[in-house]
C-alpha positions, -999 to 999 in steps of 0.1 A, spaced: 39 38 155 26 6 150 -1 -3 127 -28 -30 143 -33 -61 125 -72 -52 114 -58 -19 105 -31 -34 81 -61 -61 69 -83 -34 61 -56 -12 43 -52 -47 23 -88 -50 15 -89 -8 3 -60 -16 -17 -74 -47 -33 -112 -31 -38 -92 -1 -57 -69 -19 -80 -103 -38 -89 -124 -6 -93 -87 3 -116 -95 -27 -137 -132 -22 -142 -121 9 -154 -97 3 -175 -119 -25 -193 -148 -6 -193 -145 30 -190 -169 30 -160 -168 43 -121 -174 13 -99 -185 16 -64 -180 -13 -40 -215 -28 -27 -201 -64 -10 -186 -96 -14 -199 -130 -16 -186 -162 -14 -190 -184 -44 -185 -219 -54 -189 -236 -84 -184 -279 -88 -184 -297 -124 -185 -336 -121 -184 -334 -86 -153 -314 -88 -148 -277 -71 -135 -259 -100 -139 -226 -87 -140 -210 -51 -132 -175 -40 -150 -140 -28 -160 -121 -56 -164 -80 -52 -197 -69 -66 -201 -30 -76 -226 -10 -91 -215 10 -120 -221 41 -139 -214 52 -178 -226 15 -194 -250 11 -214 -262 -19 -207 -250 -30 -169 -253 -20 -140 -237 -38 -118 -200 -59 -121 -183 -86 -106 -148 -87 -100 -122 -104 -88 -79 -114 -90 -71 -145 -98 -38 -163 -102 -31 -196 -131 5 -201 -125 25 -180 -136 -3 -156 -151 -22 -134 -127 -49 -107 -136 -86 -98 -126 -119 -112 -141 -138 -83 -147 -173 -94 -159 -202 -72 -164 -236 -82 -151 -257 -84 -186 -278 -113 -192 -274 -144 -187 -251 -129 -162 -271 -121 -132 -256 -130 -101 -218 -140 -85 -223 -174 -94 -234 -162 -130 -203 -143 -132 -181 -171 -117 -196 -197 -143 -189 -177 -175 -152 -170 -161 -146 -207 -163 -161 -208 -195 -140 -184 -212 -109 -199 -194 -118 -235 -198 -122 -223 -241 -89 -204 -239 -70 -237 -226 -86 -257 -254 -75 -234 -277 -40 -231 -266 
């Protein structure tokens, strides 16, 4: 039997929302939960540097967050998952998002 296209897509997304909850997990030592995804975009001198969904969970077993944004990314040829934990100044997706670029935009200086 046939799967339907939305049922492969959504097999897809389960997949995806699991090997994230995997990472978050193996970063932190916490359960996630999934709680939605927002779009995000993030310019610097009129430049997008950033754009992509990013998977918000709540968590349990930090001691500090609650709540963690997460998503896969891919810098040719390295690809992994930007776990980042929502503990101030990290608030929101875009929060999340703008201290990704940091640390990456550091690591590429320092390399």
């Amino acid at each position: 039997m046939r799967r339907s296209r939305v049922t492969e897509c959504m097999a897809n997304e389960n997949d995806y929302i699991k090997q994230l909850e995997k990472a978050i997990h193996d970063l932190h030592g916490v359960n996630a939960i999934h709680v939605g995804t927002e779009c995000v975009s993030e310019t610097a001198h009129g430049k997008v540097v950033w754009r992509g969904e990013v998977e918000i969970f709540t968590i349990t077993g930090h001691p500090q967050a609650r709540i963690c944004y997460a998503w896969k990314y891919q810098d040719v040829p390295v690809e992994g998952f930007a776990v980042i934990l929502g503990i101030p100044p990290v608030r929101t997706e875009l929060d999340a998002v703008r201290a990704f670029v940091a640390r990456r935009s550091k690591e590429q200086e320092a390399n």
